[in-house]
MARMARDREN-782025 format. One record per atom (N, C-alpha, C): residue in one letter; x, y, z. Coordinates in pm, whole numbers, padded with zeros to 5 digits, always signed. Example, Ala and Ser with C-alpha at 12.3 -4.5 7.8 and 13.67 -1.06 7.14 Angstrom:
! MARMARDREN-782025
A+01319-00569+00780/A+01230-00450+00780/A+01320-00330+00780/S+01285-00225+00708/S+01367-00106+00714/S+01290+00003+00787/
//
This chain:
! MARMARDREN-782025
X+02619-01789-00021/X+02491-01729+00006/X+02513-01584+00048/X+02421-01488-00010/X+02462-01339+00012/X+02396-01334+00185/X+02415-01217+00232/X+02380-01196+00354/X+02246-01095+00332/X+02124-01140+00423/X+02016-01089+00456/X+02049-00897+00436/X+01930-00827+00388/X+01970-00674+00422/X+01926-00662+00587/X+01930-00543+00666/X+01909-00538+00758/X+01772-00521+00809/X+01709-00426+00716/X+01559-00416+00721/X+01516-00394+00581/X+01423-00520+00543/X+01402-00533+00419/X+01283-00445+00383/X+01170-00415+00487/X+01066-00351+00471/X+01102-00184+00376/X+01223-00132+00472/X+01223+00023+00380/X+01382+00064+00395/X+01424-00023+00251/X+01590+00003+00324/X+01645+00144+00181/X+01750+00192+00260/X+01740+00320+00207/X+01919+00334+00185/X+01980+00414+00117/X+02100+00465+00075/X+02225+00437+00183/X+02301+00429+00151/X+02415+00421+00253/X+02505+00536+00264/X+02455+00610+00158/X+02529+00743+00117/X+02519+00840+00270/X+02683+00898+00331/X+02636+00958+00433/X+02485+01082+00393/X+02414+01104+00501/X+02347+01185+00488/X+02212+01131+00439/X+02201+01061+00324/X+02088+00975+00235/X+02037+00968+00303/X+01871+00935+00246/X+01777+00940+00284/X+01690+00844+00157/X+01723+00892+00062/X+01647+00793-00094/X+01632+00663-00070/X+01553+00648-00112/X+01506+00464-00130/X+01675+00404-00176/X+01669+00314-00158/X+01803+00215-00207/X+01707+00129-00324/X+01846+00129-00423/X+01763+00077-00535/X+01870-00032-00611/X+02006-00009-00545/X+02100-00099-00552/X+02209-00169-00436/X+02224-00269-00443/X+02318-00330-00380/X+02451-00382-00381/X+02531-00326-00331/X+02681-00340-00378/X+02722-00413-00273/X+02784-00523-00288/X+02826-00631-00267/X+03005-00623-00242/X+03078-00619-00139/X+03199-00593-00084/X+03280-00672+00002/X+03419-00671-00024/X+03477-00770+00042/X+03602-00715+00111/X+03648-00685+00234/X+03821-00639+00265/X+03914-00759+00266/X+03972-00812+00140/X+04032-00916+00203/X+04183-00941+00269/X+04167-00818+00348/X+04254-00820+00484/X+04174-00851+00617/X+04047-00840+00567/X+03962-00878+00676/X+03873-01012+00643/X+03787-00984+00536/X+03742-01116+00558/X+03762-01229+00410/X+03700-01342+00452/X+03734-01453+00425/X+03672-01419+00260/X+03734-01506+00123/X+03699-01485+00019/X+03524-01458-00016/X+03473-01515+00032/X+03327-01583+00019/X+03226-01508+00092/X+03323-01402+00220/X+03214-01301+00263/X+03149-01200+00167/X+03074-01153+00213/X+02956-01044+00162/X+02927-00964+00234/X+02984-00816+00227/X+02954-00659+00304/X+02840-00639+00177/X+02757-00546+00266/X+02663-00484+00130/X+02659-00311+00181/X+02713-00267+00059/X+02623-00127+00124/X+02466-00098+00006/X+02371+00003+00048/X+02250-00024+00002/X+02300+00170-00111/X+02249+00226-00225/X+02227+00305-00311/X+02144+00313-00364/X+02104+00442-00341/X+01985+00530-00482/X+02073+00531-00617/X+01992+00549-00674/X+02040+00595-00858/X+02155+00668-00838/X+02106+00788-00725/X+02242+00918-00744/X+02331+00851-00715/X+02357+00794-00569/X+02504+00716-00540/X+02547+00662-00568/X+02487+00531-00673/X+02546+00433-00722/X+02685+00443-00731/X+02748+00538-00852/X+02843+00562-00886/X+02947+00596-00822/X+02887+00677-00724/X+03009+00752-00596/X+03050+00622-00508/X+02967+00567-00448/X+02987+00422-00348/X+03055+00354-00435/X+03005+00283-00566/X+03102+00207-00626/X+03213+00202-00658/X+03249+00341-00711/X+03410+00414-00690/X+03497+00412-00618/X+03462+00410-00474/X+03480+00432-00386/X+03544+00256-00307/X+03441+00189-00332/X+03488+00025-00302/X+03601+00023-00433/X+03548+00010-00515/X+03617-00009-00657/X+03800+00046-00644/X+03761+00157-00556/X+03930+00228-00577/X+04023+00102-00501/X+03931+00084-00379/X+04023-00008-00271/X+04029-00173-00312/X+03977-00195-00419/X+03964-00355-00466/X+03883-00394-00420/X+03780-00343-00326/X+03660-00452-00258/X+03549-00442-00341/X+03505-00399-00430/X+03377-00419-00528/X+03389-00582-00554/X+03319-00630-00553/X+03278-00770-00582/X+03137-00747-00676/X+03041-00687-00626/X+02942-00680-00778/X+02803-00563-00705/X+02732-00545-00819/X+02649-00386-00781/X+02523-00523-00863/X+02441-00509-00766/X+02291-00580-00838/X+02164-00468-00765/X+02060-00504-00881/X+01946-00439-00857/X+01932-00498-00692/X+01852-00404-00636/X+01778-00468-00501/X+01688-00578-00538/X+01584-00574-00606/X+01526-00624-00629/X+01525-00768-00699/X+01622-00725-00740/X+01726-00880-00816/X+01798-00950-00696/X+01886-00898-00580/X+01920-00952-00428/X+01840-01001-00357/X+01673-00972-00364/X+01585-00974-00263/X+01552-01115-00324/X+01523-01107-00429/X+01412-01243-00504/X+01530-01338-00514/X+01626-01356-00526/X+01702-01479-00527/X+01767-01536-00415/X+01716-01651-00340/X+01749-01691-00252/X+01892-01685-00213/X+02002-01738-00292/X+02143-01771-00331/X+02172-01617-00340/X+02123-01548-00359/X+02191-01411-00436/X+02212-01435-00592/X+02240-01363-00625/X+02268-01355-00788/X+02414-01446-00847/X+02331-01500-00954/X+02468-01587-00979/X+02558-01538-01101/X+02660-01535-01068/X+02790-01449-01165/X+02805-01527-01319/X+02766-01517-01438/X+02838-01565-01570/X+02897-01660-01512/X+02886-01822-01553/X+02966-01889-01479/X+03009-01973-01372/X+02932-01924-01273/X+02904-01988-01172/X+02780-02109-01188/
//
C-alpha cells in the first residue's frame, strides 16, 4: 500500500524553492534504510519531473514516477505490469 500524501487538498513540488502545483509522484526507496516494500514520495511539477527523477534514479532509489492523480484515485496505489 503506497503511503498517504501529506496534504492532499494543495500539494505542491518538492523541488527546493517550488512553489507549482505537483502533478507527479515519484515513488522512492533507500535500501540501506528502508525495508523493500517502503514508499518515500517526493511530489513534481512538469518542470521537475525530470531533475527529481534523475536525481533518485542516479542513487538506485526510483521505484516509479505516477500521475498524482493516478496515486490519489487508487486505493492500493498503482499496480506495476504484473503485479
Amino acid at each position: 500500500m503506497f503511503p498517504p500524501l501529506e496534504d492532499p487538498e494543495s500539494p505542491i513540488c518538492s523541488a527546493k524553492g517550488c512553489r507549482l502545483p505537483a502533478v507527479w509522484v515519484l515513488a522512492w526507496n533507500n535500501p540501506k534504510l528502508h525495508t523493500p516494500d517502503r514508499r518515500k514520495t517526493w511530489l513534481a511539477c512538469d518542470e521537475h519531473r525530470e531533475h527529481l527523477s534523475s536525481f533518485l534514479d542516479m542513487r538506485g532509489f526510483l521505484k516509479d514516477v505516477v500521475r498524482l492523480e493516478d496515486w490519489e484515485s487508487e486505493p492500493n496505489g498503482p499496480q506495476a505490469p504484473g503485479n
